[in-house]
Structures are given as C-alpha cells and as structure tokens.
C-alpha positions as CSV (number, residue, x, y, z in Angstrom):
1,X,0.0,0.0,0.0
2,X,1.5,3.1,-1.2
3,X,0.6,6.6,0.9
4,X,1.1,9.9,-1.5
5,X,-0.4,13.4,-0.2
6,X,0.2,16.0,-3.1
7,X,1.2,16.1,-7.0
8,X,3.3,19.1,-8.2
9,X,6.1,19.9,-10.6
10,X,7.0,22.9,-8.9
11,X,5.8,22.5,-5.0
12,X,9.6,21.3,-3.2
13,X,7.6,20.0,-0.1
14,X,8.7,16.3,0.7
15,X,5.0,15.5,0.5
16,X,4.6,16.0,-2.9
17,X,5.5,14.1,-5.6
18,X,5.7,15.2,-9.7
19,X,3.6,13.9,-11.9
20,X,5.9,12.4,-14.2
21,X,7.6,10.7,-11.0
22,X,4.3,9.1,-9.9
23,X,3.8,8.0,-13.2
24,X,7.5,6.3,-13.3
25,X,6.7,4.6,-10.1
26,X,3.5,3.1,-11.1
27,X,4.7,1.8,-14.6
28,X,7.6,-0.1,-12.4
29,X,5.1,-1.9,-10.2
30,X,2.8,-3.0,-13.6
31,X,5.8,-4.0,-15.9
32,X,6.3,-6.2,-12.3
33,X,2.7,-7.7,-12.7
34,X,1.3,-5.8,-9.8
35,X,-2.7,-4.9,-10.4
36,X,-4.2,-1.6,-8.5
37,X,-7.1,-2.0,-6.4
38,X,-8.5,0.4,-3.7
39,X,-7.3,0.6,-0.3
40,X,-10.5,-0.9,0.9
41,X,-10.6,-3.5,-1.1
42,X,-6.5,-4.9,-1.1
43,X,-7.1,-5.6,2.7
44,X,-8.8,-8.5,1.6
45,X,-5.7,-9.9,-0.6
46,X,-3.0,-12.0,0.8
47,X,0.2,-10.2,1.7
48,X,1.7,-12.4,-1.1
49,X,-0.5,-11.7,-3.8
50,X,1.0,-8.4,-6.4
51,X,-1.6,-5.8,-5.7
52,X,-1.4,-2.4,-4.9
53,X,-3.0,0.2,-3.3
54,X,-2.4,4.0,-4.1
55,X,-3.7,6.5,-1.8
56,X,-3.7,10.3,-1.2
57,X,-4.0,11.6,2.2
58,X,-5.3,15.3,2.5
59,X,-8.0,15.5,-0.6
60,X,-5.4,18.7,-2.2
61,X,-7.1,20.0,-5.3
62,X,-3.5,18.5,-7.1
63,X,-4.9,15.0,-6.8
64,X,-7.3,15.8,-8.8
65,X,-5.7,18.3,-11.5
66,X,-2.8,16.0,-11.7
67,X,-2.6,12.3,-10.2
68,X,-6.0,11.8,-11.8
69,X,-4.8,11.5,-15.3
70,X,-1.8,10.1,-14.7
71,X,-3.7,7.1,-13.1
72,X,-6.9,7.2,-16.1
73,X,-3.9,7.0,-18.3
74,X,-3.0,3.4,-16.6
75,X,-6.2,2.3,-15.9
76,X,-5.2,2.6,-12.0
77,X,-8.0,3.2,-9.3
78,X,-6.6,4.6,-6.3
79,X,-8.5,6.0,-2.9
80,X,-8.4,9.5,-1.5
81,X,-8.8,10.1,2.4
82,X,-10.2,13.6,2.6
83,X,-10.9,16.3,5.5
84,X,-13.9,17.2,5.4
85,X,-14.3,19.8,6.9
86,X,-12.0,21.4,4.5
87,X,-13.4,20.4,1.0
88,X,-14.8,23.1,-0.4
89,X,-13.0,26.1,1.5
90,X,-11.2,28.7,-0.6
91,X,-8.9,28.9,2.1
92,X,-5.8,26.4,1.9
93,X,-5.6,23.6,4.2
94,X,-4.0,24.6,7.7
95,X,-2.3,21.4,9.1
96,X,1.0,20.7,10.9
97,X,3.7,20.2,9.1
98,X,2.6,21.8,6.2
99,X,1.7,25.8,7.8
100,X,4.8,26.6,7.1
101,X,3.7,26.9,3.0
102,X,1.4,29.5,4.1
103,X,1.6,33.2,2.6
104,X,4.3,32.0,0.2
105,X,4.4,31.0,-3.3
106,X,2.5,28.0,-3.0
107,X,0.2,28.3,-1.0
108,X,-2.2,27.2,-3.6
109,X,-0.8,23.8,-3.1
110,X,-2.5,23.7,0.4
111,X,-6.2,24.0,-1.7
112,X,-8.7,21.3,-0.6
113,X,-11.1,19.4,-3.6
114,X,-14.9,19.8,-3.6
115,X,-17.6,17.6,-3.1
116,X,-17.8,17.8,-6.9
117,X,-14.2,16.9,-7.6
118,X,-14.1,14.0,-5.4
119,X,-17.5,12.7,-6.7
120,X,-15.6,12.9,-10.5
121,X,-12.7,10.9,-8.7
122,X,-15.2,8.5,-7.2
123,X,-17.1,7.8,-11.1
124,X,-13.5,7.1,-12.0
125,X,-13.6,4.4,-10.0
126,X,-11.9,5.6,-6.9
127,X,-12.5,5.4,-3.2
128,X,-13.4,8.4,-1.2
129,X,-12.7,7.4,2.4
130,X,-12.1,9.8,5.6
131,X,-9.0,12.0,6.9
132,X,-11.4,13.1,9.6
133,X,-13.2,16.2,9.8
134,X,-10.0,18.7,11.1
135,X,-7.1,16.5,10.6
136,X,-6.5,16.6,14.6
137,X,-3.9,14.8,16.2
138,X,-6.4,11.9,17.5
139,X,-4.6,10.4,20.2
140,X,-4.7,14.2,22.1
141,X,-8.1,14.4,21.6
142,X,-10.8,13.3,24.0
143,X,-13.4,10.5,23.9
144,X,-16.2,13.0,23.0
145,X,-14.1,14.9,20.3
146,X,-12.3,11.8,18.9
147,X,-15.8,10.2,18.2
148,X,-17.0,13.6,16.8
149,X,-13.9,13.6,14.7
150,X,-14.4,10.2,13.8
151,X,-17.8,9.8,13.2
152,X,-18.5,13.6,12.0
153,X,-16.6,12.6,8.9
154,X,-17.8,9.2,7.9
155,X,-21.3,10.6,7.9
156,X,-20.3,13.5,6.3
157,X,-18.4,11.7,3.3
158,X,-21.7,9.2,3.4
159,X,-24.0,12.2,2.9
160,X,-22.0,14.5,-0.2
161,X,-21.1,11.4,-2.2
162,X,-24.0,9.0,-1.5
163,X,-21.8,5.9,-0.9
164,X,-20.5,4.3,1.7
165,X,-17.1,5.5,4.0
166,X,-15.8,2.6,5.4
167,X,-11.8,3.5,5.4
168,X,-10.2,5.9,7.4
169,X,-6.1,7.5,7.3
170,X,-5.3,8.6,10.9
171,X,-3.9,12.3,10.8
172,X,0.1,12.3,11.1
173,X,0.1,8.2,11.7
174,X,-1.2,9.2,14.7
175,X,-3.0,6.3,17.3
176,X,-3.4,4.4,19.6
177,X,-6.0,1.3,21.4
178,X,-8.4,3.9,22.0
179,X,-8.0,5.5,18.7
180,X,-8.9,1.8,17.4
181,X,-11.4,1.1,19.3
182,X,-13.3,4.5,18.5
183,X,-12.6,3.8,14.9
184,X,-14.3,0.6,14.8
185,X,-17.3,2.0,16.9
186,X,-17.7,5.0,14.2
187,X,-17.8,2.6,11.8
188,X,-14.8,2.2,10.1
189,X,-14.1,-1.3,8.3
190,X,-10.0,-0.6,7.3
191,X,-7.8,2.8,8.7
192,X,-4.5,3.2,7.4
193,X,-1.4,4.2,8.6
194,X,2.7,5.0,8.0
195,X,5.4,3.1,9.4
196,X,5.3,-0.2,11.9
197,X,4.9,-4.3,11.1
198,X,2.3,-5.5,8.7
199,X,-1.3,-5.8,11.3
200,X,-2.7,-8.5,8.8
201,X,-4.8,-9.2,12.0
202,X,-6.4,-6.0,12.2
203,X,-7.3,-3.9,9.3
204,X,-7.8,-0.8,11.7
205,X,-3.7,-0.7,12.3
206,X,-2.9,-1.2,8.4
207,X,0.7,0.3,7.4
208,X,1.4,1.6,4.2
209,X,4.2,2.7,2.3
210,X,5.0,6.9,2.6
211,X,6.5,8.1,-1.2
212,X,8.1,10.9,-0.8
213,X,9.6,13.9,-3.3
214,X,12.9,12.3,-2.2
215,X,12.3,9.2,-3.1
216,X,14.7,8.4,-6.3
217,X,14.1,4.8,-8.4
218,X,16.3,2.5,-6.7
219,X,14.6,3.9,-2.9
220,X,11.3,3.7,-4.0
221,X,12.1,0.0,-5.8
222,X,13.9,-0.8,-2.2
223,X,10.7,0.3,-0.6
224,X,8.1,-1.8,-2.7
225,X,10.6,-5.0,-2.7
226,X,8.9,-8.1,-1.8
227,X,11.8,-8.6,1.1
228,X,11.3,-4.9,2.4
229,X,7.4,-6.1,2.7
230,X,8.4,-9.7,4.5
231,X,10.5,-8.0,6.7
232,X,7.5,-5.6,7.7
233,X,5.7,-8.2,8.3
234,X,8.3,-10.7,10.2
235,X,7.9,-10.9,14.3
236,X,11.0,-11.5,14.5
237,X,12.9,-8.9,12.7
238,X,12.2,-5.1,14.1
239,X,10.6,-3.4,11.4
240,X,11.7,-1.1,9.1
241,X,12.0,2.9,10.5
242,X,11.3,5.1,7.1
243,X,12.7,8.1,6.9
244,X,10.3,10.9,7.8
245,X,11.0,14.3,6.4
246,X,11.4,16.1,9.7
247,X,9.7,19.7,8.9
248,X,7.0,21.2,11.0
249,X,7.1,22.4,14.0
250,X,6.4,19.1,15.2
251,X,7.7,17.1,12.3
252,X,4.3,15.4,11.8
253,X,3.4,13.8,8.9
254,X,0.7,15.0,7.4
C-alpha cells in the first residue's frame, strides 16, 4: 500500500510528488505484474498476492488536477482520504507540518477538492474514504471529540457522495488502542497508517508505504521490494523505520 499526499512539478515540499515521478513509479510496479485495487478492497488480498493500493492523504485539489490523469492513463483506481471539513474552502488547508507553506508562493498547493471533484474521482472508480473532519492529532483528543472527529466525517463523506465510508487514514500516523477502538465503533471497516509491522490481523492498524519527493528509483524500488514487505511483516525482525521528512514544528506527517 502506497501513501502519497500531493502532486506538483513545482511545489519542493517532501510531500509531494511530480507527476511524471508518480507515473515512473507506477509503470515499475505493472511491468512487475502488480494490479491496482482500492485501499479498501486490497485488505482483503493475501500479503503475497501483487496488488497495490495507491492512496492520497489530505484531498489537495492536485490529486485531482494531476494524479488523476496520470492514473486514467494506466487504468489505475486509487483512494483519496479527505478532511472534510475542508473540502470546499477557498482557504488552503491549515495542518502541521505543512503551515509553514502558508503566505508563500504555494500556497495554492495547500487547496482542498470539492464535493464535486471528489464525486468525479469516485465515477473514476476511486475510493473516497475519511481523513477526519480537522485533521487533529487523535490520540490528544478526547473520547467525545475523537468520536465527533471520527464519526463527523464518515457521515459527512456518506451524505456528499452517496456511498458508503468505510476506510479511514489517521492524521500524522497518529493512534493508539483507543483510537482503534473508537474507529471501529464509528464505523470504520479498514484505517491506514505509516510506518510499523504488517497488522494483517487488524485492518484498523494497516501500514502503508509513505513516497516521498525524495524518493529516487532505486529507494522507491527498495521500498516496494517483496523482502522490504516480508521484513515488515516478520515478528521477529524489528521493522523497518522510514525516513520521515522532519519539517514542522512538530515534524508530523501530514
């Protein structure tokens, strides 16, 4: 499972990713035999099997404008995790790790999608699921506001797109047992997450792989390797730390 947030030629954030790069790294896992699926629906493959699941964490307008056709181009479905209370605003999204883009050159880069955008990803054959309602740090939050968070954004992806919100991304990787257990009492099926071993027990603790603007062929081919992904998954082995970009105040992920 592969974790992207934005697309940009120009934007020199870690978290974003050129189009033409995107593209690269996709053709290298089909000339491999890999086949795409959402993130919703690879949780039900075996760790063995070569799928893929490509997914965008924030909902930035540049998923739209520019991973879109890169992926309609492959025949790829992929799944977006949006915040909702963000799609829509003309105001750029305000989250750690990225503020400090505000007031500069691209700042544009920091614009949500609309209801309308993602419903044109979701005809394409992509999943909408939820990034939660104000991309809080969940584990800080308590019971009452981390159901709210939770639940707010399930039922509000339900209600704008008419289909059903099953899969969640925690905020910045962010959670814990409690976080887990309100997940699956809001109603999430699957939530995804960065770093750690392979949960194949528990699809509310499943890791995927962060792609960053860093990430040149031979990293990203390391990355995806078959050994990388038995080694995440080993009990015996520690997993894998991946590198984490370390800007922010806080040097969240996104």
């Amino acid at each position: 499972m592969l974790g992207y947030h934005a697309v940009s030629d120009g934007w020199p954030s870690e978290y974003s990713v050129t189009p033409s790069r995107l593209k690269g790294q996709l053709e290298s896992l089909l000339r491999r035999g890999y086949r795409a699926m959402t993130f919703g629906d690879a949780l039900g493959t075996p760790l063995s099997s070569k799928t893929v699941a490509i997914t965008f964490d924030d909902g930035f307008r540049s998923v739209v404008e520019r991973a879109l056709p890169v992926l309609s181009d492959l025949g790829l479905p992929a799944t977006v995790f949006a915040v909702t209370n963000a799609v829509g605003n003309e105001t750029p999204m305000d989250c750690v790790g990225l503020d400090e883009w505000l007031g500069g050159p691209f700042e544009d880069e920091l614009q949500s999608m609309s209801w309308a955008e993602l419903e044109q990803l979701a005809r394409a054959g992509w999943e909408i699921g939820s990034h939660t309602r104000t991309h809080s740090v969940l584990t800080d939050l308590d019971d009452a506001a981390l159901l709210g968070e939770l639940r707010g954004s399930r039922e509000k992806c339900e209600q704008q797109t008419g289909r059903p919100c099953r899969s969640l991304a925690y905020p910045y990787g962010s959670f814990d047992d409690r976080v887990v257990r309100a997940a699956r009492h809001a109603g999430y099926k699957a939530a995804a997450t960065f770093g750690g071993r392979f949960h194949l027990s528990d699809p509310l603790r499943s890791p995927r792989v962060a792609v960053f603007r860093s990430d040149r062929p031979f990293r990203f081919k390391l990355k995806v390797s078959p050994w990388t992904r038995r080694l995440r998954a080993s009990s015996v082995v520690p997993a894998l730390a991946e590198k984490r970009p370390a800007i922010g105040r806080l040097g969240r992920r996104p």
